[in-house]
C-alpha positions, 0 to 999 in steps of 0.5 A, a space after each residue: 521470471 520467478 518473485 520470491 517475495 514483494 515487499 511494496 508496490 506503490 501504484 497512482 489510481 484515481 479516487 475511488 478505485 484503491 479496491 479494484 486495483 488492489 484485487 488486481 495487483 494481487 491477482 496478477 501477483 498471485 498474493 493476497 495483500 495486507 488489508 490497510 489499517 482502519 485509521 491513518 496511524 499518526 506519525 511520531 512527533 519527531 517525524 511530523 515536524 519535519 512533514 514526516 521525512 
């Protein structure tokens, strides 16, 4: 089986362990990922009123 691309993945991990599951998913993907921005981007006003859906 051959992937041209992988938009998302969206995995559970306990706290603490986001470094070693990302530098695990890429390995296995054979990518590199996108670092994670440095702050939580805020949601725009209309999303967060409706708890951003």
């Amino acid at each position: 089986m051959s992937l041209a691309a992988v938009d998302h993945v969206r995995l559970a991990a306990p706290a603490g362990s986001e470094d070693l599951l990302r530098a695990s998913c890429a390995s296995a993907l054979g990518g590199t990922g996108i670092p994670e921005p440095p702050a939580p981007i805020p949601k725009p006003p209309g999303l967060a009123a409706r708890d951003g859906c």
